[in-house]
C-alpha positions in Angstrom: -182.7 88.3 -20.4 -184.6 87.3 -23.5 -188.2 85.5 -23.3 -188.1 82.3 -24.0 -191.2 81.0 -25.4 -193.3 78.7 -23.7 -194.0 76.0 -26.3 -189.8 75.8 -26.6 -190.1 77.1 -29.9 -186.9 79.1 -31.5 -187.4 82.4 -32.3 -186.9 83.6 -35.6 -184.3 85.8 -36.4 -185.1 88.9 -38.5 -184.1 89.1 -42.1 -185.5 87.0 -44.9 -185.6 83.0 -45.2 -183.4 81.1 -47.4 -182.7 81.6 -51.0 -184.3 78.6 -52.9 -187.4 79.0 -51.2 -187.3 75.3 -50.5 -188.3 74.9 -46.9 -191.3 77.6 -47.4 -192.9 75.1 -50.1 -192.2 72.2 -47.5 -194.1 74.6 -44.8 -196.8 76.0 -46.9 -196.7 74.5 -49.7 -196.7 77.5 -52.1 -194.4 78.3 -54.7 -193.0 82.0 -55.8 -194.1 83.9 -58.6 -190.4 83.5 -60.6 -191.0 79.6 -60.0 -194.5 79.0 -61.4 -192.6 77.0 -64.7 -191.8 74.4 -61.2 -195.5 74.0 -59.9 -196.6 73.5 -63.5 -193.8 70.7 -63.3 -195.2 69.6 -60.0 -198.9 68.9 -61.6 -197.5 67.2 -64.7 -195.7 65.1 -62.4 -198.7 64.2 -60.3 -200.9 63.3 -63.4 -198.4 61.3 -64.9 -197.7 59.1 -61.8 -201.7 59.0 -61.6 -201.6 57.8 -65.2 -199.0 55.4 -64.9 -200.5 54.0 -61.3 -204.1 54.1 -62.0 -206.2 55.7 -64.9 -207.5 58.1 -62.5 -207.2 59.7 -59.0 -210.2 57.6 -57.8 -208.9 54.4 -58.4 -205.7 54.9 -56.0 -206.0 53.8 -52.9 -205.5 55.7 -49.6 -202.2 54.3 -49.1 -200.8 55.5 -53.0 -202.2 58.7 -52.4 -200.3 59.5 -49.3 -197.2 58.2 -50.9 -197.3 59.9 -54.3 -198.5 63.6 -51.8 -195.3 62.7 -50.3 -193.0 62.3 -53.9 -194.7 65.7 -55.1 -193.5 67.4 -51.9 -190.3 65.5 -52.1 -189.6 66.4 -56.0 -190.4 70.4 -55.1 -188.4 70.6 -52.7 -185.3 69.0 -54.6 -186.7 71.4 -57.9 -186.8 74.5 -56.1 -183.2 73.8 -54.8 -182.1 73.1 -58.1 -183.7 75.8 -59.6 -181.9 78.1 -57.6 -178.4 76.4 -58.3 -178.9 76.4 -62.2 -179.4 80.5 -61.4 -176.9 81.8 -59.0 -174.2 78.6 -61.0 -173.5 77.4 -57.3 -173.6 73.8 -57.2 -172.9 74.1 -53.4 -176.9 74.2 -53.2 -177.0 70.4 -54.5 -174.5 69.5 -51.5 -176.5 70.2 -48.9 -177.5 67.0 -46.3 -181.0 68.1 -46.8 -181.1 67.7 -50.6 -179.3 64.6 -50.5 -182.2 62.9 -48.3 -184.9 64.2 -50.0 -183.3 62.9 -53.7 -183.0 59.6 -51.6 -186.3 59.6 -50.2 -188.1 60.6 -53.3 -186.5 57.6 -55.4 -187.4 55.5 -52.5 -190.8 56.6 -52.6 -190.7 55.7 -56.8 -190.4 51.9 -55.8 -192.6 51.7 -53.0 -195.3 52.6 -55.5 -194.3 50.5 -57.7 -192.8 52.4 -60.3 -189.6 50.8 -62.0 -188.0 51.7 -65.3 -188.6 49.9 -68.2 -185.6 47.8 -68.6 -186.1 47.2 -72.4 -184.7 50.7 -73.1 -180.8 51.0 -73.0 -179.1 54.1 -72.6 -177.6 55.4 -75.7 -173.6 56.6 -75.2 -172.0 59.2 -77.5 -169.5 56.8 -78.7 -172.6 54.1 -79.8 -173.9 56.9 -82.1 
């Protein structure tokens, strides 16, 4: 009989964790070596939402701050994922439930603060060209 733990945890199997890395940037937030290009992303990101939002971190407000934290962690986790579907060519990665929530989430989280696209540009089509 195997010990079962007594905060009715699993236990994790041996062997290593998923492949895109994902779910280790949503635990502790850090990024692997061969996806540094996506943290650099990340902090572009970040400033330019600060930039569009308010012309500096200081001038969010508590509320805005826990909801762009929340899109950063939201867009890595759907990058990461990505990432790892542009390199193995296995769209099967951008199935997943998971990814799907966290694309739907993160665009949710776009207009909560706020943040709609300017409708004065219109998208360009090959044939209009």
């Amino acid at each position: 009989m195997k010990n079962k733990p007594l905060n009715k945890q699993k236990y994790l199997k041996p062997g290593p964790r998923g492949t895109h890395k994902g779910y280790v940037f949503l635990r502790l937030g850090v990024i692997s070596k061969e996806n540094k290009h996506i943290e650099r992303y990340l902090t572009n990101l970040r400033a330019g939402y600060i930039k569009e939002l308010a012309q500096n971190e200081e001038n969010l407000s508590t509320g805005q701050m826990i909801l762009l934290n929340q899109l950063i962690t939201c867009q890595g986790f759907c990058r990461l994922v990505e990432e790892q579907a542009r390199k193995t060519a296995n769209i099967n990665y951008l199935k997943t439930d998971h990814y799907m929530r966290f694309m739907k989430h993160g665009r949710q989280l776009v207009l909560d603060l706020g943040l709609k696209p300017d409708q004065s540009e219109k998208l360009t089509y090959l044939n209009d060209v």
